[in-house]
N, C-alpha and C positions, 0 to 999 in steps of 0.2 A: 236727495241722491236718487239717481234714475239708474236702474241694475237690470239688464238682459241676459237670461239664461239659455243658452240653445240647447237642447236635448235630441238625443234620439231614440226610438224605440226599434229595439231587436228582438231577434229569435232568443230564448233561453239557451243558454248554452249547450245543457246538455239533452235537447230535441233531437231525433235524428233526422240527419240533413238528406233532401235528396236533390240532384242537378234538375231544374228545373227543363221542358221541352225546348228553349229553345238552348239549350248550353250555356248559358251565358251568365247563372245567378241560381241560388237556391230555390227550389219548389217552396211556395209559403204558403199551399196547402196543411192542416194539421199540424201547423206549428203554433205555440204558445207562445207570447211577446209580453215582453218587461221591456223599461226602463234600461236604458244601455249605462249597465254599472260606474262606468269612470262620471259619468254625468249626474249618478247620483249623490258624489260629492260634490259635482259644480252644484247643484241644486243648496244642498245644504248650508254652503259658504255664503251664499247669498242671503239666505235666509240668516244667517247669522250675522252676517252682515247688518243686513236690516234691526238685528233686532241691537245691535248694538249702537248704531248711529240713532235711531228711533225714526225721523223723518229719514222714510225710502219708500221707494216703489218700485215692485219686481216685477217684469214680464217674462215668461217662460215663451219659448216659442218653438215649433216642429215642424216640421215638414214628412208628407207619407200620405197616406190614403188614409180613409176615415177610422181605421184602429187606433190611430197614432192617438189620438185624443183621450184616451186612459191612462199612454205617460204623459200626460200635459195635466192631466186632471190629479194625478197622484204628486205631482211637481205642484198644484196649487192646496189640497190637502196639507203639504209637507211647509207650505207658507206663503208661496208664489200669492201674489195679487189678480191677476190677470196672465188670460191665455191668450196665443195667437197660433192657430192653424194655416200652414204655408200647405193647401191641399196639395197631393201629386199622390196619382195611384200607378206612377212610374218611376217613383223616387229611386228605385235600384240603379234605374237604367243613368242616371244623373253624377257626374264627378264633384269632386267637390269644391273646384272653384264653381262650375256652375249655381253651386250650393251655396259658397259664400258669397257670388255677385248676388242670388236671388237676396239673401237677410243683408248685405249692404242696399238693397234699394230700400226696402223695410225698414231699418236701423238710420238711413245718414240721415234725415233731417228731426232724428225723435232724440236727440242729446242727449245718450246713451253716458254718464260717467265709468261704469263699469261694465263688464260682459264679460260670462264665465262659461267656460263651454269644457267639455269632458278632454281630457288630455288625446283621444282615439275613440274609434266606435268597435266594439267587439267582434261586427259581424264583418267589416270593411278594412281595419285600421291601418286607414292612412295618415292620419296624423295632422294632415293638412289643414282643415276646414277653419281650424280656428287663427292661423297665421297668414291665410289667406283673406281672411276678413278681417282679421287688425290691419293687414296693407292697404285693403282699398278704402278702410275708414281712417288711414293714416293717424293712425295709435300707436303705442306698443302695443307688442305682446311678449309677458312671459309665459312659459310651457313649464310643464313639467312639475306644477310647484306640489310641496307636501307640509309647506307650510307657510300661513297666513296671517298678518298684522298691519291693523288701519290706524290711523293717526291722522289730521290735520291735514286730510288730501294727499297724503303720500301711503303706500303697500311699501311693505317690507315683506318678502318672500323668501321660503327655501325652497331650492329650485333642486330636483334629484338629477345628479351628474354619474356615469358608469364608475362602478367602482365602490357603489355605495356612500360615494360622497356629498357632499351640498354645497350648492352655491347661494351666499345670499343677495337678494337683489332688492334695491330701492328705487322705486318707480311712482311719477307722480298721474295723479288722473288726469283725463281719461286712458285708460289703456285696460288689454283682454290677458285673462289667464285660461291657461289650460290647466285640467286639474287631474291630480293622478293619485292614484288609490292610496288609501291612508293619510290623506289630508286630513280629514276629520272622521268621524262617525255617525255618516245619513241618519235622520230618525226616522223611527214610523209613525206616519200619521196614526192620528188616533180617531176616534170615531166622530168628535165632534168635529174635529176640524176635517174630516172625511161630509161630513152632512153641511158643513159653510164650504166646502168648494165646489158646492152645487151650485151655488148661488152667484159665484163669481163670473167675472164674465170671460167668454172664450168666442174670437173672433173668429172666424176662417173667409180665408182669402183663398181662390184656386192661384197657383201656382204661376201662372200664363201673365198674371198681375204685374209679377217682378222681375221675371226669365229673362234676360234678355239677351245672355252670349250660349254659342252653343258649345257641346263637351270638347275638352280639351286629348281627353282621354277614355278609350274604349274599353271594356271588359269585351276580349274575343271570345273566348274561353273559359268554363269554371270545369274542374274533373276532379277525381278523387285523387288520393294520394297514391303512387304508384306501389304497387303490391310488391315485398321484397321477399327475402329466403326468411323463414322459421326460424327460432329457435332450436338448438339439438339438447338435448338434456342427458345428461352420462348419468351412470350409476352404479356401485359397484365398493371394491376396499380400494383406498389410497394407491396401489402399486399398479392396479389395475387402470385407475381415472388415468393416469399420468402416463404409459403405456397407450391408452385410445387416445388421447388429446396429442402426443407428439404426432401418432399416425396421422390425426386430422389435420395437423399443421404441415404438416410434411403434403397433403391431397391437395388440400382445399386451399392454400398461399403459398406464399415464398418468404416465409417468416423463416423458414429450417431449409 
């Protein structure tokens, strides 16, 4: 079984962001980068994957400028086989069909039976990447799932519906999952297997290799959240709160 994982690597979440000079995307000076969370279960399921079929082979694969290469390296710690580096030290500026045409030129003729990619990327989430690349490799894809079972070439899947409901789905390979938090429980590599995916191999390709359509869609604009009214905070005995709070409804709306 052949298992492709796409990952991305993002800002930690809780870095503070600033608009980058030209307006367009975050400043990614002084920012710290992890593994984009929903990917660290794609990661996981793969690997479990593998270890329950026993004959597999994972390739993790990224796209980004030469950072990226630490979630690729913690992605082959965690059990990945091999890396592949999709170089770009203008990966922001890039949509994400452009993104999935690049890993379908990559992907279509390497007989991919599986491909598990994060349900959304943290710093972007649009959601796309990964149904966009099941279309051009004309696969399914299911999204969304939170839960996983292999069998004799078929997935059975619970797929998260609003509502807090599930759908189950049966689907035969090849076809791509999105994966969404609480599928399983990522492990931490541990030290040995941190010291063997030294040793593994990690390819890098620039970028320009597989590009071949250009963006579909532009970021014009990135700005902060527009600044609103305070909070008011009363204070006082009961007869009094209730006394200031109609006056304020009476000012400030047309609720009175």
């Amino acid at each position: 079984m052949k298992i492709l994982v796409c990952i991305k690597q993002v800002p930690d979440m809780e870095s503070k962001f600033k608009v980058n000079s030209e307006g367009t995307w975050y400043d990614e000076t002084d920012l710290a980068y992890r593994m984009n969370e929903y990917d660290e279960y794609a990661v996981e399921q793969a690997v479990r994957l593998k270890e329950q079929v026993g004959d597999a082979d994972i390739t993790v694969l990224s796209i980004g400028p030469e950072r990226v290469k630490e979630a690729i390296k913690k992605a082959l710690a965690m059990g990945c086989d091999r890396g592949v580096h999709l170089k770009d030290d203008e990966e922001y500026k890039k949509d994400p069909y452009q993104k999935a045409q690049a890993v379908y030129e990559f992907a279509k003729d390497k007989g991919f039976d599986i491909i598990f990619t994060g349900m959304q990327s943290q710093d972007r989430g649009s959601g796309q990447f990964g149904v966009l690349l099941a279309e051009m490799l004309g696969i399914p894809a299911v999204t969304t799932i939170v839960g996983f079972e292999y069998a004799d070439g078929v997935v059975t899947v619970k797929r998260e519906l609003e509502g807090g409901k599930k759908a189950v789905v049966k689907v035969k390979l090849p076809a791509l999952f999105t994966c969404q938090l609480g599928l399983n429980e990522p492990r931490y590599p541990t030290l040995p297997n941190i010291m063997k995916a030294k040793r593994k191999e990690l390819l890098t390709h620039d970028i320009s290799e597989f590009l071949k359509e250009s963006n579909l869609v532009e970021t014009v604009k990135v700005d902060y959240p527009e600044k609103k009214g305070g909070a008011l905070i009363l204070e006082g005995d009961i007869a009094d709160l209730v006394e200031k709070t109609v006056q304020i409804l009476k000012e400030k709306t047309s609720v009175l």
